[in-house]
C-alpha positions as CSV (number, residue, x, y, z in Angstrom):
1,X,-27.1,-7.5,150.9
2,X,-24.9,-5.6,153.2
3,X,-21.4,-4.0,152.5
4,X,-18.9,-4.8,154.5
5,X,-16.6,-1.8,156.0
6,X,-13.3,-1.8,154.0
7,X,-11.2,-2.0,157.3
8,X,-13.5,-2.7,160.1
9,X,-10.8,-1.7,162.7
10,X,-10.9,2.2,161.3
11,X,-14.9,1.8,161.6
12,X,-16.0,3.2,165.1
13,X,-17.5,0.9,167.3
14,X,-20.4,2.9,167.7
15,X,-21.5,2.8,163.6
16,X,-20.4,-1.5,163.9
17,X,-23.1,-1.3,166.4
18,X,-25.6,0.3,164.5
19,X,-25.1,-2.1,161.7
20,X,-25.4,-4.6,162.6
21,X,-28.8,-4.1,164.7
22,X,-30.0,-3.0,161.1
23,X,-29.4,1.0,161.4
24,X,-30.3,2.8,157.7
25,X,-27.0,4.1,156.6
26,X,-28.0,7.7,157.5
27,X,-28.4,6.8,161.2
28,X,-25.4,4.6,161.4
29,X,-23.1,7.3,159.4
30,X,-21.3,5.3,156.6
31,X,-23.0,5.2,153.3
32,X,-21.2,4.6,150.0
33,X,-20.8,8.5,149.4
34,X,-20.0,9.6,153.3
35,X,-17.1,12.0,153.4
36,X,-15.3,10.0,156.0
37,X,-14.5,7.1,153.8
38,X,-13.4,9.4,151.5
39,X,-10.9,10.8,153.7
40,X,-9.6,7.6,155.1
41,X,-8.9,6.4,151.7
42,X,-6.9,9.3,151.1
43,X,-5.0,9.1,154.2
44,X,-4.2,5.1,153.1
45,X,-3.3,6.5,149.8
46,X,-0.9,9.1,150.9
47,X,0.2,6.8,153.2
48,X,1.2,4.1,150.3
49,X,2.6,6.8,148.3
50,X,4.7,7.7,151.0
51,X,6.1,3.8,151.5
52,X,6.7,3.9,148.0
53,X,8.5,6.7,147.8
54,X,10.7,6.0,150.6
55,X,11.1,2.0,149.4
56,X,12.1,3.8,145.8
57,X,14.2,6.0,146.9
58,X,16.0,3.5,149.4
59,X,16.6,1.2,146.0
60,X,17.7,3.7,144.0
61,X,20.2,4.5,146.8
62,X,21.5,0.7,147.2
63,X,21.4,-0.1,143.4
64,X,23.3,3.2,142.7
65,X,21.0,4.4,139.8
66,X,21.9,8.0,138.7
67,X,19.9,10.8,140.1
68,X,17.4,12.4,137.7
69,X,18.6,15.9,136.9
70,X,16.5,19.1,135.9
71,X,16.6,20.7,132.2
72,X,18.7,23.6,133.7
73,X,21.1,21.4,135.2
74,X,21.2,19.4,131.5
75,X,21.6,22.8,130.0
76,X,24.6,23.9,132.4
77,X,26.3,20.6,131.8
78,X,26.3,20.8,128.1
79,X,27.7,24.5,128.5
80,X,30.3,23.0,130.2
81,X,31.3,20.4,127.7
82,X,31.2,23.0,125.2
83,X,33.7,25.3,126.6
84,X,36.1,22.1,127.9
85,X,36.0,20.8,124.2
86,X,37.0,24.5,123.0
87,X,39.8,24.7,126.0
88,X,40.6,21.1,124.5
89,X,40.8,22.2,120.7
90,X,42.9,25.6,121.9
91,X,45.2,23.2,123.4
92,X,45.7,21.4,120.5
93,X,46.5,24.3,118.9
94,X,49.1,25.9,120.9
95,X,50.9,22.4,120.9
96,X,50.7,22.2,117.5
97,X,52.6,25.6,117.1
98,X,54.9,24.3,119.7
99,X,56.0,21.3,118.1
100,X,56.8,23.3,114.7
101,X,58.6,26.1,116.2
102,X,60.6,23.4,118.1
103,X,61.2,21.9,115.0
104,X,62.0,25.1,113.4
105,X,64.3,25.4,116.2
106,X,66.3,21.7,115.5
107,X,66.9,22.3,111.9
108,X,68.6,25.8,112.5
109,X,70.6,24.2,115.4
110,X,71.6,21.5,112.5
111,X,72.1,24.2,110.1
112,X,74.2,26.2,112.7
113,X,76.3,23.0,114.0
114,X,77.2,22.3,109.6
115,X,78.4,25.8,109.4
116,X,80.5,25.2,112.6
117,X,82.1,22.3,111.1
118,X,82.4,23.9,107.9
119,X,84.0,26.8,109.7
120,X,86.6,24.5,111.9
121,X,87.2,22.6,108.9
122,X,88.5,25.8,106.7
123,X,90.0,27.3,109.8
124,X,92.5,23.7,109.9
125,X,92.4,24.5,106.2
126,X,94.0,28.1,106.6
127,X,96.1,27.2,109.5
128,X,97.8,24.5,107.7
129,X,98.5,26.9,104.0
130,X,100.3,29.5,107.3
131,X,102.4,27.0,108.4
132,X,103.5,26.2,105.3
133,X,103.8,29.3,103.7
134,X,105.8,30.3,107.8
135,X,108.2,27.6,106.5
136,X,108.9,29.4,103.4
137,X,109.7,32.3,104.8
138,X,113.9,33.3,105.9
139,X,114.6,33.2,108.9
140,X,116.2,36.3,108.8
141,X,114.7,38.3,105.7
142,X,117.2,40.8,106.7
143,X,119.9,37.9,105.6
144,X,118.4,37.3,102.3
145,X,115.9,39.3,101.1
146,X,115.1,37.0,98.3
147,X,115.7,33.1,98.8
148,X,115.7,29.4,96.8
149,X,113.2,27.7,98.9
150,X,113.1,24.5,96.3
151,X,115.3,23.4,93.6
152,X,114.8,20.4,91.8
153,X,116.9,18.8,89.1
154,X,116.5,15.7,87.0
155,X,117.8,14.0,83.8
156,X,116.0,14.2,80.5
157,X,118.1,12.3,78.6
158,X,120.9,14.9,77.1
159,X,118.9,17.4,78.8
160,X,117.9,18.7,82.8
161,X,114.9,19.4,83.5
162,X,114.6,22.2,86.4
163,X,111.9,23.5,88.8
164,X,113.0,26.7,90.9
165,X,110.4,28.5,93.7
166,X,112.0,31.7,94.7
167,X,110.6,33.8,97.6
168,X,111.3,37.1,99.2
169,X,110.7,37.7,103.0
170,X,109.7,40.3,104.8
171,X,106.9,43.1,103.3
172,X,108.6,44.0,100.0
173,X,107.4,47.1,98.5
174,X,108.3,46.6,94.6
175,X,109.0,43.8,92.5
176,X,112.6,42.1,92.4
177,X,114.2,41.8,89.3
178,X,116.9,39.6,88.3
179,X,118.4,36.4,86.6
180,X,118.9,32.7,87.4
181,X,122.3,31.1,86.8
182,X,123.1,27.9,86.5
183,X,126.5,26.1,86.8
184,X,127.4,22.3,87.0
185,X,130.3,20.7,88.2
186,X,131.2,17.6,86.6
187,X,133.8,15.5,84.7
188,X,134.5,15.8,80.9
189,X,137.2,13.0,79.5
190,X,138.0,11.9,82.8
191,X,138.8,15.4,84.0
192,X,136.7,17.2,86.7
193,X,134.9,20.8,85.2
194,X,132.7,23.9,86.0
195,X,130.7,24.8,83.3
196,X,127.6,27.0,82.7
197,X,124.5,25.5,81.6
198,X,122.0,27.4,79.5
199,X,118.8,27.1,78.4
200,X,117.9,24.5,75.6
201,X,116.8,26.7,73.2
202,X,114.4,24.9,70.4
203,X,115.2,25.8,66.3
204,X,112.4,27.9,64.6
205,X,111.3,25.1,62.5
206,X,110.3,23.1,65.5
207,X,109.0,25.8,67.1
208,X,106.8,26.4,64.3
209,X,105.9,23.0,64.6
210,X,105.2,23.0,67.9
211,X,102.8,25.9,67.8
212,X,100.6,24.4,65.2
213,X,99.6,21.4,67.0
214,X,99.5,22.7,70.5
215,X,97.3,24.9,72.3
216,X,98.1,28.8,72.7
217,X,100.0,29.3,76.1
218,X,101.1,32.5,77.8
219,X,104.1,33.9,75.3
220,X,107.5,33.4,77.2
221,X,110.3,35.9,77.9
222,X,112.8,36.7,75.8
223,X,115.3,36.0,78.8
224,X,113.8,32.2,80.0
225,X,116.1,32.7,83.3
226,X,114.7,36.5,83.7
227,X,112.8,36.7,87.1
228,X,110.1,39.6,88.0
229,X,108.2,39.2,91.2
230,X,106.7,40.7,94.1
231,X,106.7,37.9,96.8
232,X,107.5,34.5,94.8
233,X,107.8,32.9,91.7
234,X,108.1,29.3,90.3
235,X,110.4,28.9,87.4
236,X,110.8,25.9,85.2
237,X,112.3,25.0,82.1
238,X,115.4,22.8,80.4
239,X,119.3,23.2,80.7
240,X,121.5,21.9,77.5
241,X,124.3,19.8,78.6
242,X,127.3,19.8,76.3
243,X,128.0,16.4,75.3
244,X,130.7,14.4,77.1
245,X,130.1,16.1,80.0
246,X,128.8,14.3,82.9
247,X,126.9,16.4,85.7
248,X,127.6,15.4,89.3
249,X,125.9,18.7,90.7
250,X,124.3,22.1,90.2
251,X,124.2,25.5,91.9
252,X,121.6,27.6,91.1
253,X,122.1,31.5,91.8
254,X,120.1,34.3,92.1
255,X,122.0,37.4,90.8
256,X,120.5,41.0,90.3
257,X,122.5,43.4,88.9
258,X,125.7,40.9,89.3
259,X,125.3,40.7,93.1
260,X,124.2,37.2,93.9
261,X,121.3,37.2,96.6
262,X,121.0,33.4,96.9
263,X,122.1,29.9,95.8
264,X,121.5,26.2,96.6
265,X,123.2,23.1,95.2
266,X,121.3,20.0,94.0
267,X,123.1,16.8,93.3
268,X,122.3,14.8,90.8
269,X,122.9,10.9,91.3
270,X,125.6,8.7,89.2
C-alpha cells in the first residue's frame, strides 16, 4: 500500500510524478526517513509555534493577565517592600513621639494657664488688702501721726463693750506708747454730765473662777487702756457705767504723755 505525501502541494511535481508511475522511493526521493520531510515538518512546527505564540501573547494582551516576571525581578520587589514597611514602621515611630511630646506640651500649657489664674487671682487678692489698708492710712500723717480709724461702742447691759483699731501713718521708726481715755456725755437725774468711764475691772474671786474653767490666754496688762505699737493695734475690752447714768455718747482719746494725738465720738442710740 502506498503512503500518501502529508501535504501534497509541498511535494514537487517531479517526485508526484514518479509516484505515481510506480518509482522505488529511492528514485522518486521521499521515503519515510528522507531528510526533506524532516525539514518541512520542522518548518510547519516552528511555524505553529510561532502562531501560538503570537495568538498567546495577543490574549494575554486583550485579557490583561499580568506579565510573568524573573526571580531577580521577584527578589528586587520584595527588597522593596522590605525597606517601604521599615520607612512605614519609622514613621510610626516618629508620630508616636510626636503625639506625646505634643501632649507633653498641652498639660504644661494647662499647668501654666492654672498658675496664671492662680497668679491673677492673688494679685486681685493683694490689690484689694492695699486698698484697704490705703484707706487706713491719714491723709496727712504729718496731721496725726497716730489715728482712730474704728471705734465701736455697744450696750452690755450695765456695761459697754468697746472695740478700738488705732493706726500710725507714715514709716514710724519706734513703737508709740500711750493710753486710751474714755469719756461719756450723758444725763444723771435728769441733768446732763461728762463723766469718765473706766475699765470694768472683775473681783479676784471671779477671776479665780474664771481661770479654772477657761483656757490659758495671753496674760493682760496691768494698764487694760495702755497701748504699745509699731504700726496698729486693736484694743477691746468693757467700760463700767455708774448707775443712773444714761450714756448718749463717747469720745475716745488717744493721749501720750498728756498730749492727746487723736479722738473720735461714737453715739450710742436712746
Amino acid at each position: 500500500m502506498k503512503r500518501r505525501p502529508l501535504f501534497p502541494a509541498l511535494v514537487p511535481r517531479r517526485l508526484r510524478r514518479g509516484a505515481a508511475l510506480g518509482a522505488p522511493p529511492e528514485v522518486a526521493g521521499l521515503s519515510t526517513g528522507s531528510p526533506g520531510r524532516v525539514v518541512v515538518l520542522l518548518v510547519l512546527l516552528a511555524l505553529g509555534a510561532a502562531l501560538g505564540t503570537g495568538l498567546y501573547e495577543s490574549a494575554r494582551r486583550l485579557v490583561g493577565v499580568a506579565p510573568q516576571i524573573s526571580a531577580s525581578e521577584l527578589a528586587q520587589l520584595r527588597a522593596e517592600n522590605q525597606r517601604l514597611i521599615a520607612d512605614n514602621e519609622r514613621l510610626q515611630g516618629s508620630l508616636a513621639a510626636s503625639e506625646s511630646r505634643l501632649a507633653i506640651e498641652r498639660a504644661a500649657k494647662d499647668q501654666l494657664a492654672a498658675d496664671l489664674r492662680a497668679a491673677q487671682k492673688e494679685m486681685g487678692d493683694m490689690r484689694n488688702d492695699l486698698a484697704f489698708f490705703d484707706q487706713l492710712i491719714p491723709m496727712d500723717p504729718r496731721q496725726a501721726q497716730v489715728s482712730i480709724r474704728s471705734a465701736e461702742l455697744e450696750r452690755q447691759g450695765a456695761l459697754l463693750r468697746y472695740r478700738v483699731l488705732l493706726m500710725r501713718g507714715g514709716r514710724p521708726s519706734g513703737e508709740f506708747t500711750g493710753r486710751l481715755q474714755f469719756s461719756a456725755s450723758g444725763t444723771r437725774a435728769g441733768t446732763a454730765a461728762t463723766i469718765d468711764l473706766h475699765p470694768f475691772l472683775v473681783s479676784a474671786e471671779a477671776g479665780e473662777a474664771e481661770s479654772a474653767s477657761a483656757p490659758a490666754t495671753a496674760p493682760s496688762l496691768a494698764d487694760p487702756l495702755a497701748l504699745r505699737f509699731r504700726q496698729y493695734q486693736r484694743a477691746e475690752g468693757t467700760l463700767e457705767v455708774p448707775a443712773g447714768f444714761v450714756v448718749r455718747s463717747v469720745t475716745v482719746r488717744v493721749v501720750e504723755g498728756g498730749v492727746v494725738r487723736s479722738q473720735s465720738t461714737v453715739n450710742l442710740p436712746a
